[in-house]
Structure formats: C-alpha cells, structure tokens
N, CA, C and O atoms as a GROMACS GRO file, in nm:
protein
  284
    1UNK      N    1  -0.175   1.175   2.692
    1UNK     CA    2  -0.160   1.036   2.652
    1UNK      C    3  -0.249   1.012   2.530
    1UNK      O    4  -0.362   1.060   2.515
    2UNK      N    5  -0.175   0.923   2.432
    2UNK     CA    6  -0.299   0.915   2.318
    2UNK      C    7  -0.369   0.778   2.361
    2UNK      O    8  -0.332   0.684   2.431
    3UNK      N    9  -0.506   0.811   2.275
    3UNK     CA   10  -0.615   0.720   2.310
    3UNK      C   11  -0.582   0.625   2.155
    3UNK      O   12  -0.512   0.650   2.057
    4UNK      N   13  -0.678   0.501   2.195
    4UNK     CA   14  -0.681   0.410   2.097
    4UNK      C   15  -0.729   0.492   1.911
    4UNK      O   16  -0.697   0.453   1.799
    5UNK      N   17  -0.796   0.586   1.943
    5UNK     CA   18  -0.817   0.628   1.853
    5UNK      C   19  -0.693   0.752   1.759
    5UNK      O   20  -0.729   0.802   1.652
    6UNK      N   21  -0.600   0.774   1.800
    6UNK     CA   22  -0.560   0.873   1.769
    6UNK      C   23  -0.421   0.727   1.692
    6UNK      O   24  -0.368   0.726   1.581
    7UNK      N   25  -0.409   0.645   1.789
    7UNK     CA   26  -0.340   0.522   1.663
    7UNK      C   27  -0.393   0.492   1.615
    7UNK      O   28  -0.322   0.457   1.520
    8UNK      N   29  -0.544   0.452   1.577
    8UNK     CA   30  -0.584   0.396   1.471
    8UNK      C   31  -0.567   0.549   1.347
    8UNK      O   32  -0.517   0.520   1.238
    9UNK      N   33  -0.599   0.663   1.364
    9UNK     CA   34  -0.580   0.779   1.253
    9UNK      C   35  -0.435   0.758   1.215
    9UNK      O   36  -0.425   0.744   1.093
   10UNK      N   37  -0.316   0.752   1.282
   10UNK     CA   38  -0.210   0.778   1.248
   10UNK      C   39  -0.148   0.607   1.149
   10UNK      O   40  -0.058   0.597   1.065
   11UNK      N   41  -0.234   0.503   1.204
   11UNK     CA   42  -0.242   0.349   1.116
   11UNK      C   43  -0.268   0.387   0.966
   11UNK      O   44  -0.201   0.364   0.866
   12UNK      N   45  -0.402   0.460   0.984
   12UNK     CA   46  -0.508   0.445   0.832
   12UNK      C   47  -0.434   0.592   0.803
   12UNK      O   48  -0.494   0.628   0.702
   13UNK      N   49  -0.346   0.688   0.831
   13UNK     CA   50  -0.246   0.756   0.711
   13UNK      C   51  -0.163   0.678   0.672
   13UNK      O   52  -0.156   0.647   0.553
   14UNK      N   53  -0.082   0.627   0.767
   14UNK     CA   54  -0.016   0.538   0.686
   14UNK      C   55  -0.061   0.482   0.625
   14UNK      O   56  -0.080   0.542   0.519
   15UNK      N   57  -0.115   0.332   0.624
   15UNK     CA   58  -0.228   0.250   0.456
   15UNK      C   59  -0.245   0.356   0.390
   15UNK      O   60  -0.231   0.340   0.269
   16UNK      N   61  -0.270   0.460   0.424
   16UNK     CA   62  -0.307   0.534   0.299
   16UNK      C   63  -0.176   0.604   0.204
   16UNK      O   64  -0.165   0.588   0.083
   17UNK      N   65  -0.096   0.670   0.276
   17UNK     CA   66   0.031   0.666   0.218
   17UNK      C   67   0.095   0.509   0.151
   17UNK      O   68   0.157   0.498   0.046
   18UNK      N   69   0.068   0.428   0.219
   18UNK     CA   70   0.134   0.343   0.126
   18UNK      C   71   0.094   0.294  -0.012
   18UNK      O   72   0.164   0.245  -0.101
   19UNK      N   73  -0.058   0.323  -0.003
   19UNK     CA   74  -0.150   0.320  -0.110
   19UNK      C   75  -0.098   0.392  -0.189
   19UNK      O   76  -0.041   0.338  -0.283
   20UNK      N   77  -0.098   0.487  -0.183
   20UNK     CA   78  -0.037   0.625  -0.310
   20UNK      C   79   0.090   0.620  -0.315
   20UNK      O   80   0.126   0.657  -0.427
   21UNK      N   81   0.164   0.596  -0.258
   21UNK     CA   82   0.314   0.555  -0.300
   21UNK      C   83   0.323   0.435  -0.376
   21UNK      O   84   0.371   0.435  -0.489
   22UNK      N   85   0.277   0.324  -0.317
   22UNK     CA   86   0.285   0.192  -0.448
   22UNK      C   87   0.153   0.222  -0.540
   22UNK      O   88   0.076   0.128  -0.518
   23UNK      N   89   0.133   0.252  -0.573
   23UNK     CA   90   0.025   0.310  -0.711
   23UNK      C   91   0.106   0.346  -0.780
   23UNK      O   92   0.138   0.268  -0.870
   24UNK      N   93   0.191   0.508  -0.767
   24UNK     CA   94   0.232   0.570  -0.801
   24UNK      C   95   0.384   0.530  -0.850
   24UNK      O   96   0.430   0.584  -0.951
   25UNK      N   97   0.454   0.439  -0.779
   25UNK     CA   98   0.593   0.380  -0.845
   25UNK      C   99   0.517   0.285  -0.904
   25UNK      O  100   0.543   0.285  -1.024
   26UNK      N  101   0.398   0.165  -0.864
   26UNK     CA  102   0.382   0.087  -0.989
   26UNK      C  103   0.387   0.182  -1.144
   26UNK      O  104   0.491   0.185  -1.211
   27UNK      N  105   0.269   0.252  -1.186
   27UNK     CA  106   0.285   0.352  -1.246
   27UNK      C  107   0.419   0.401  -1.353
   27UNK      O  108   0.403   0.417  -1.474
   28UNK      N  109   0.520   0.415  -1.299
   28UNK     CA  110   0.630   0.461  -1.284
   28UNK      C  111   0.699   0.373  -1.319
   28UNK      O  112   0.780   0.404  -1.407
   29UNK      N  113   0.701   0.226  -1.270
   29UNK     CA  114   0.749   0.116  -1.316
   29UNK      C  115   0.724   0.093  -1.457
   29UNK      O  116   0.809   0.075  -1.545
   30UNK      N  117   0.569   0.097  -1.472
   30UNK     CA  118   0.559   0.008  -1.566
   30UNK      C  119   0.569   0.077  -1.746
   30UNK      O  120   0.583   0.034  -1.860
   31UNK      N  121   0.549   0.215  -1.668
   31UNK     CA  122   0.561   0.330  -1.815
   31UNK      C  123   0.711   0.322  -1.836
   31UNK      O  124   0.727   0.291  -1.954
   32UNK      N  125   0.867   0.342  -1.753
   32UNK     CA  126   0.964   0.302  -1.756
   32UNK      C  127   0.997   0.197  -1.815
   32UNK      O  128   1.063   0.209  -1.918
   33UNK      N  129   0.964   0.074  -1.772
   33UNK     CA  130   0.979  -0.089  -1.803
   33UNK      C  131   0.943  -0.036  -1.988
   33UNK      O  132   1.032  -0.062  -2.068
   34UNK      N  133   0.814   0.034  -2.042
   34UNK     CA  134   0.823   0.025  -2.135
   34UNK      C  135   0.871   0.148  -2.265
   34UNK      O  136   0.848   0.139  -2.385
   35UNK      N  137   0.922   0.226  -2.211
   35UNK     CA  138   0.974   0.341  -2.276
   35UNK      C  139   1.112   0.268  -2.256
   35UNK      O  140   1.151   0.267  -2.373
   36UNK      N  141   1.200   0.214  -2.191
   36UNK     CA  142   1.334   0.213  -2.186
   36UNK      C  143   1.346   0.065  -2.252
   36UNK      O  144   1.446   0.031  -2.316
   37UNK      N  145   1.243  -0.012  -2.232
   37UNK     CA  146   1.240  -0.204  -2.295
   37UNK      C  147   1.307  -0.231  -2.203
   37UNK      O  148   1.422  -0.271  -2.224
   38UNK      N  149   1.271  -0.222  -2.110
   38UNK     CA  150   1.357  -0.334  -1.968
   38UNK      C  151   1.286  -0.485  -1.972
   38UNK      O  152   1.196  -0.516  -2.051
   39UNK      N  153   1.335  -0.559  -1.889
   39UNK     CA  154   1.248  -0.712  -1.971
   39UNK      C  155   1.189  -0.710  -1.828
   39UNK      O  156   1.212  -0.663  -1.717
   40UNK      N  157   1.098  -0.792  -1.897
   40UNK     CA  158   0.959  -0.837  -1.849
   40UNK      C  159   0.958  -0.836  -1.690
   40UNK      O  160   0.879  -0.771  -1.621
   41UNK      N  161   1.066  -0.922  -1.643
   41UNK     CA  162   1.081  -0.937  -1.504
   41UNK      C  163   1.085  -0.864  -1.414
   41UNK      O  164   1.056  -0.899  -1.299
   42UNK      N  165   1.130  -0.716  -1.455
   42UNK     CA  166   1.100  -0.576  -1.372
   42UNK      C  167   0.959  -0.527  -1.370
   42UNK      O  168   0.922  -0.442  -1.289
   43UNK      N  169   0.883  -0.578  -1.455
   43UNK     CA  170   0.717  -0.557  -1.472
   43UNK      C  171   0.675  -0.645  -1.319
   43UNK      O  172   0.611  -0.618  -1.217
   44UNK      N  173   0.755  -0.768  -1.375
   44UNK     CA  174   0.631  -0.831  -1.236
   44UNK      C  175   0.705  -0.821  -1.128
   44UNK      O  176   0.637  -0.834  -1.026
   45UNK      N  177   0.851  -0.798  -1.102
   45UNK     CA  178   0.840  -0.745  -0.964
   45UNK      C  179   0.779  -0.636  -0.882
   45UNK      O  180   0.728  -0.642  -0.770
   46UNK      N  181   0.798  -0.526  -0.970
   46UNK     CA  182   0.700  -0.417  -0.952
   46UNK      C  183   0.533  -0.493  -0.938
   46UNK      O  184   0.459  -0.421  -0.871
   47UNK      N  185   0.509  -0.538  -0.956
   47UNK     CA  186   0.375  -0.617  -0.948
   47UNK      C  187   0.332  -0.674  -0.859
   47UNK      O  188   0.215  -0.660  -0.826
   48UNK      N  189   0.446  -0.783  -0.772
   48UNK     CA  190   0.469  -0.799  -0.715
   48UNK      C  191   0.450  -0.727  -0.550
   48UNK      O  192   0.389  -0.754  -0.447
   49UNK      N  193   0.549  -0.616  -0.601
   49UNK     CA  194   0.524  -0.495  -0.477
   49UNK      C  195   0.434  -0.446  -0.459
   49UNK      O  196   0.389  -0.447  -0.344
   50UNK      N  197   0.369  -0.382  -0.556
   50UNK     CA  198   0.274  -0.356  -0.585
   50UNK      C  199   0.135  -0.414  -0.452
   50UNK      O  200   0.074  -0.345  -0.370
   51UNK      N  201   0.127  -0.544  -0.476
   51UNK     CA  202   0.039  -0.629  -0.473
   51UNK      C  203   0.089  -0.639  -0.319
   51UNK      O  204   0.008  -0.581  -0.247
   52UNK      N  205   0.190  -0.691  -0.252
   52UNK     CA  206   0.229  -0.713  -0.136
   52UNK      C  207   0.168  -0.581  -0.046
   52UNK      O  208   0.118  -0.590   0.066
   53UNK      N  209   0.186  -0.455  -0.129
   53UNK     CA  210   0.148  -0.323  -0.079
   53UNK      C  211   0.032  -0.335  -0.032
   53UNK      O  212  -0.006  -0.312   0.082
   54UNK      N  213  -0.037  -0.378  -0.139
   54UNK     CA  214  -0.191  -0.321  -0.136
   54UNK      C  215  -0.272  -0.415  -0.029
   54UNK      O  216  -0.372  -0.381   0.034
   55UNK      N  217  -0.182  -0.588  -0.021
   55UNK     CA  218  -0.232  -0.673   0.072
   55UNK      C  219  -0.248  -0.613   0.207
   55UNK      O  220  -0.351  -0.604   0.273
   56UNK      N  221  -0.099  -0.566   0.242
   56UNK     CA  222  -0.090  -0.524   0.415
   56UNK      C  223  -0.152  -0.389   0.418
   56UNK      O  224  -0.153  -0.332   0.527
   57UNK      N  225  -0.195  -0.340   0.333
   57UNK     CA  226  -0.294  -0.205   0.326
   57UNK      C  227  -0.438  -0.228   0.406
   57UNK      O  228  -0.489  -0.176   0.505
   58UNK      N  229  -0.476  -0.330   0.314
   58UNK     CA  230  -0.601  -0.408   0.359
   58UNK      C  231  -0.601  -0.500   0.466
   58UNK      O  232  -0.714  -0.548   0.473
   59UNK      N  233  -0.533  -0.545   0.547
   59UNK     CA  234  -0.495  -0.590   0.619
   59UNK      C  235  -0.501  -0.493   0.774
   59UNK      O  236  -0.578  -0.512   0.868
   60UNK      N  237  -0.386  -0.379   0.763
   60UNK     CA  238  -0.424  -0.317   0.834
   60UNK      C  239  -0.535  -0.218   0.890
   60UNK      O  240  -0.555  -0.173   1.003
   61UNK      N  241  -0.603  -0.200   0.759
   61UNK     CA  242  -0.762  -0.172   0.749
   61UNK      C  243  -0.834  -0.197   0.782
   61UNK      O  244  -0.926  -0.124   0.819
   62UNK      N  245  -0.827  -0.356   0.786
   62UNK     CA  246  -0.936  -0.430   0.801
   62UNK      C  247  -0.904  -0.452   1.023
   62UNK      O  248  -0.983  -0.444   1.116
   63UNK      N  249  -0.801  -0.471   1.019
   63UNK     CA  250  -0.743  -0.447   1.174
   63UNK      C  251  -0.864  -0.365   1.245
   63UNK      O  252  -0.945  -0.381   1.337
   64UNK      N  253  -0.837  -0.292   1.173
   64UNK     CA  254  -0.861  -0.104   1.267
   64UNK      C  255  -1.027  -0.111   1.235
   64UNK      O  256  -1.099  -0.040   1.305
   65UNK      N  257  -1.082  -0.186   1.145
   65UNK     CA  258  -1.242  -0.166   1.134
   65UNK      C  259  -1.309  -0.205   1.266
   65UNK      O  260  -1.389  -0.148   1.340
   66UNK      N  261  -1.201  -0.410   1.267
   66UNK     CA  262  -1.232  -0.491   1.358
   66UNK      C  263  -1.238  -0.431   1.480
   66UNK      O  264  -1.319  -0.450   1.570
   67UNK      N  265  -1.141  -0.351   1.475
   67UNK     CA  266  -1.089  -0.311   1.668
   67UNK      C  267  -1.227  -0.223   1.689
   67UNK      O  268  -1.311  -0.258   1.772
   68UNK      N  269  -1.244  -0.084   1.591
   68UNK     CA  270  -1.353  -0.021   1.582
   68UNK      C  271  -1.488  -0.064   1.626
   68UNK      O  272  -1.556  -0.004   1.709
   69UNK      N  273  -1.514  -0.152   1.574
   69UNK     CA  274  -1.626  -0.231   1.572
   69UNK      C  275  -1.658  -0.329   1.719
   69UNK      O  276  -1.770  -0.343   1.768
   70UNK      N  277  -1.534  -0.388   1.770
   70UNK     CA  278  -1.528  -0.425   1.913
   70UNK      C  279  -1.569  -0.320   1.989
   70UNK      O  280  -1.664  -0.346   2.062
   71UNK      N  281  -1.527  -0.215   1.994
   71UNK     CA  282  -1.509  -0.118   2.112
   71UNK      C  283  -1.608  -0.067   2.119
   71UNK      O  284  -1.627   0.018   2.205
   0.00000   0.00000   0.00000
C-alpha cells in the first residue's frame, strides 16, 4: 500500500514536469510567435498558459509543504 509520502513524490514530479514543459513551449512560443510574425495574441496566450502553469505548480507545492509540515 502506498503511504502519504510516496503521493506527495509522485505530486512534486508532476509540478515539476509541468514546470519544464510550460517553460519550455513558452520558450517555443515565443521564439516562433517571432521568427514566423504571428500577432501578438499568440504571445499572450502562451503567457497566459504559461502563467496558469506555473500558478497550480505552486499551488500544489505549497499543498504538499502544508501537509508535510502537519504530519
């Protein structure tokens, strides 16, 4: 059976994968957006995502400190 701890490791890969995946298409976005001249609005959606990413990153981070820190 897994223990509380073996979901919180498999939580904080994920945040962390999602970290390096939206980095990495922002990135990708925004060198695209400007080598091809796509307009502006594909900048900030990517930005957008970006940002939504990085919120529930920290979010679930901050989860797993809290729980940590209870127990």
């Amino acid at each position: 059976m897994a223990g509380p701890r073996d979901h919180d490791s498999g939580q904080m890969r994920l945040a962390a994968v999602v970290i390096a995946v939206a980095m990495v298409t922002w990135i990708a976005v925004q060198w695209l957006g400007s080598h091809y001249g796509l307009a502006s609005k594909w900048a900030y959606l990517a930005d957008l995502a970006a940002i939504g990413a990085f919120v529930w990153s920290l979010v679930v981070t901050w989860r797993i400190w809290r729980r940590r820190n209870n127990a």
